[in-house]
C-alpha positions as CSV (number, residue, x, y, z in Angstrom):
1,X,-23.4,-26.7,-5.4
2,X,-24.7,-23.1,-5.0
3,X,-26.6,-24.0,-1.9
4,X,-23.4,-25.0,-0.5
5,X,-22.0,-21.5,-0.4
6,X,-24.2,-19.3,2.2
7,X,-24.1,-15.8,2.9
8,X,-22.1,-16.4,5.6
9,X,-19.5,-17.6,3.6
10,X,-19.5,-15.0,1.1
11,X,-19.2,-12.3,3.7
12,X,-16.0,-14.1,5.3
13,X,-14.6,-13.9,1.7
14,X,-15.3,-10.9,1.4
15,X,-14.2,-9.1,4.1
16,X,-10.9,-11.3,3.7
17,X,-10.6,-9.5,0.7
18,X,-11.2,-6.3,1.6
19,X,-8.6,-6.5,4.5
20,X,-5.7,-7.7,2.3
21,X,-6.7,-5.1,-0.5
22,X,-6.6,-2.1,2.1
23,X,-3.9,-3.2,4.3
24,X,-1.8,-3.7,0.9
25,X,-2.7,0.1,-0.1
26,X,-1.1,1.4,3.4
27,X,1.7,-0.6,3.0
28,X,2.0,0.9,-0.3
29,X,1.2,4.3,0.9
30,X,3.7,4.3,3.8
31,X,6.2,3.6,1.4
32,X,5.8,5.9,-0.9
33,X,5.7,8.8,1.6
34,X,9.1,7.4,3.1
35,X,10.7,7.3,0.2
36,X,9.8,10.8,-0.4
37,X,10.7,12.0,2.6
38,X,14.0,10.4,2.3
39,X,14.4,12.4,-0.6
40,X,13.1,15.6,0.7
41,X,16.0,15.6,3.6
42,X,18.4,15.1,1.1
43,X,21.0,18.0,1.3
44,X,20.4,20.1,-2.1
45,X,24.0,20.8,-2.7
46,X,24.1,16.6,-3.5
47,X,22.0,16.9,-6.0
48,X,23.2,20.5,-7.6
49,X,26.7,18.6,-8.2
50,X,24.4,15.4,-9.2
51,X,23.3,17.9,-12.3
52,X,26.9,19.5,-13.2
């Protein structure tokens, strides 16, 4: 069975892997950031009456 899986094989997987698990960390990157920019351009007097 293991000489069924070659090296070529394993690579592919791999680098399948790889490419979901770093696209998936941009994504989650990007939308972090926006959201925080979002709430940096909030006006500040919102969130002064937001405390009161």
């Amino acid at each position: 069975m293991i000489e069924s899986i070659n090296i070529n094989s394993v690579l592919a997987v791999t680098t399948a892997a790889l490419l979901v698990f770093v696209s998936g960390g941009v994504l989650y990157l990007s939308t972090v950031e926006w959201r925080d920019r979002r709430r940096r351009q909030q006006p500040v007097q919102s969130s002064a009456r937001a405390r009161k």
